[in-house]
C-alpha positions in Angstrom: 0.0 0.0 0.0 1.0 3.3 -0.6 0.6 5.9 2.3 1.1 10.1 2.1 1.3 11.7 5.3 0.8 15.2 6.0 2.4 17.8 8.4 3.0 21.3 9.0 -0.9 22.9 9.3 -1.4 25.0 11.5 -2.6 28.1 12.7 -1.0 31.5 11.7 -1.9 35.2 11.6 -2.0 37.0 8.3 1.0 37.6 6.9 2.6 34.8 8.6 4.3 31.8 6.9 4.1 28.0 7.3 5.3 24.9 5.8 3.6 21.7 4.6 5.1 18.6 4.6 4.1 15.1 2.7 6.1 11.8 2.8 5.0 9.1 0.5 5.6 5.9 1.8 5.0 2.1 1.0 5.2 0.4 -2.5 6.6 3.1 -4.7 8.4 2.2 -8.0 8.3 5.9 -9.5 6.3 9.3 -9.0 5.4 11.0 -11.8 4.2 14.2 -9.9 3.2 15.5 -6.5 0.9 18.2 -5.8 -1.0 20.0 -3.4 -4.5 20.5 -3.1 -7.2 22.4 -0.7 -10.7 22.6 0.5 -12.1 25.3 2.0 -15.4 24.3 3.7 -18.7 24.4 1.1 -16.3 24.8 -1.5 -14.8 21.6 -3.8 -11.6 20.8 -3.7 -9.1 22.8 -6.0 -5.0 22.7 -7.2 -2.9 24.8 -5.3 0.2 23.4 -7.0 1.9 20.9 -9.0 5.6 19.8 -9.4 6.5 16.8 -11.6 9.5 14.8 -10.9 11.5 16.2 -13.3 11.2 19.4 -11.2 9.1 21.8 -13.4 5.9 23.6 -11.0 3.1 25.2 -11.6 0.6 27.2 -9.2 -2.9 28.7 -9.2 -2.5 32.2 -10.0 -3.8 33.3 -6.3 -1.0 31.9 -4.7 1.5 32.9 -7.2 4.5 34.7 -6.2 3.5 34.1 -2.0 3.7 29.9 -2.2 6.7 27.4 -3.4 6.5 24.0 -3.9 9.5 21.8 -3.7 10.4 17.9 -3.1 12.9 15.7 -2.1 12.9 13.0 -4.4 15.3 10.9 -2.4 12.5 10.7 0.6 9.5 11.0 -1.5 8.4 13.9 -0.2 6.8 17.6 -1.3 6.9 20.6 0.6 4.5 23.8 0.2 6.4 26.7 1.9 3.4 29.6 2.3 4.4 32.7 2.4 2.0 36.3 3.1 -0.6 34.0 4.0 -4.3 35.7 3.7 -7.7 34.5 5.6 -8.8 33.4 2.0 -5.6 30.7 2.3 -7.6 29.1 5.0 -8.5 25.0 4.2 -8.0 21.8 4.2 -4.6 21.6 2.4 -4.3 18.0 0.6 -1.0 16.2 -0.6 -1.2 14.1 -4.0 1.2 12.3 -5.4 1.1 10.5 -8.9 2.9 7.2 -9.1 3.4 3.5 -10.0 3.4 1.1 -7.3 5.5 -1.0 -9.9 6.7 -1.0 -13.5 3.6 -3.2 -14.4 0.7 -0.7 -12.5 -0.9 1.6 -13.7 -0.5 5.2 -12.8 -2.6 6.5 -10.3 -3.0 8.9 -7.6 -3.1 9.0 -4.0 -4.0 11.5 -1.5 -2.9 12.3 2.3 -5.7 12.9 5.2 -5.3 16.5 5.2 -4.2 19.3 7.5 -5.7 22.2 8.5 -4.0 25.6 8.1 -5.7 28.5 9.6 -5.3 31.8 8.7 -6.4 34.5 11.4 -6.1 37.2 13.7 
């Protein structure tokens, strides 16, 4: 089984920064891409950002310029530094990661539980 777990949510005041965290563990033969996703409550789920393995990103233009996304191939893991963070940041921020569990599977995606970051004064 493959397994993402999340870290880092919290809550901030605005301006503040945090950082995200997501380890992908279990049986992984390669990740094609790792992103990061959020719900705010009533509201679907929707991209924040994207980085594919060979290191290329893209963001949603609201967090443009204030978020980074990064990994670690080595440890499987993405990052989502936040930077100037705004009440409207507030969610359920979601890790995905696109991978084969082995050269024969399919590619699919998987998704962490979630954590919450906060935004408020």
């Amino acid at each position: 089984q493959v397994q993402l777990v999340e870290s880092g949510g919290g809550l901030v005041q605005p301006g503040g920064s945090l950082r995200l965290s997501c380890a992908a563990s279990g049986s992984i033969f390669s990740i094609n891409a790792m992103g990061w996703y959020r719900q705010a409550p009533g509201k679907q789920r929707d991209l924040v950002a994207i980085i594919t393995s060979g290191g290329s990103a893209s963001y949603v233009d609201a967090v443009k310029g204030r978020f980074t996304i990064s990994t670690d191939n080595a440890k499987n893991t993405v990052y989502l530094q936040m930077n100037d963070l705004k009440p409207e940041d507030t969610a359920v921020y979601h890790c995905q990661a696109v991978l084969r569990k082995t050269r024969l599977d399919p590619i699919r995606d998987y998704w962490g539980q979630g954590t919450q970051v906060t935004v408020s004064s």
